[in-house]
Residue, then its C-alpha position, 0 to 999 in steps of 0.5 A: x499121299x492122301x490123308x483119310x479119316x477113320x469115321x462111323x462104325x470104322x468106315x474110311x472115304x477114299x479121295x476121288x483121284x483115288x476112286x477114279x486111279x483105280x476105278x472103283x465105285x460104289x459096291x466095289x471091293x477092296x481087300x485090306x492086308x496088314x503088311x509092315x509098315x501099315x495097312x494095304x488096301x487092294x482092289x479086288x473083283x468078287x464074281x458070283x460062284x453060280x455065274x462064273x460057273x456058267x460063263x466058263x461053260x459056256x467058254x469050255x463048248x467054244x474049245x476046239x479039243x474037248x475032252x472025254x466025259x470025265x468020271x469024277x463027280x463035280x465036288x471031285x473034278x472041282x477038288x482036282x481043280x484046285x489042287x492044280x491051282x495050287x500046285x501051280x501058285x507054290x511053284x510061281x512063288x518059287x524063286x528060280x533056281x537058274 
C-alpha cells in the first residue's frame, strides 16, 4: 500500500510502481470516485469528441452491410444512439434473473 501525501493546491504524486502498474503518465486522466471506505482513483482514457467521431467514420465505410441514408438529422441519430447505450448499460446492470 502506498502511502501519499496531499500537497499544494490539493495535488497528490502517485508512486511510480504505481505509474508504470497502470501505465500512466503525465497528462493522463484519472477519475476520482467516493466509495465507502475511501476514495477510488481510476484510470480513464478521454478522446476528443471531433476525432473520435471521424475514426468511427472511417470504421463505419469498411462495414460490409452498410445501411440505408437514415432520415433522422445528426443531433436525432446521436440521441437514438445513446438512448441504445443506455438501455443496453441498465440491462447489464441487471442481475440475472435465471
Amino acid at each position: 500500500m502506498a502511502l501519499l501525501k496531499l500537497r499544494r493546491f490539493a495535488q497528490l504524486t502517485l508512486p511510480v510502481d504505481l505509474r508504470r502498474q497502470f501505465n500512466l503518465a503525465e497528462g493522463d486522466y484519472v477519475e476520482a470516485q467516493a466509495v465507502k471506505d475511501g476514495i477510488l482513483l481510476k484510470p480513464v482514457s478521454v478522446v476528443e469528441r471531433q476525432k473520435a467521431g471521424k475514426a468511427l467514420l472511417k470504421l463505419l465505410t469498411r462495414v460490409h452491410a452498410k445501411q440505408p441514408v437514415s432520415k433522422l438529422s445528426d443531433d436525432e441519430q446521436e440521441q437514438l444512439i445513446v438512448k441504445e447505450v443506455k438501455a443496453y448499460r441498465k440491462e447489464k446492470q441487471r442481475p440475472s434473473q435465471a
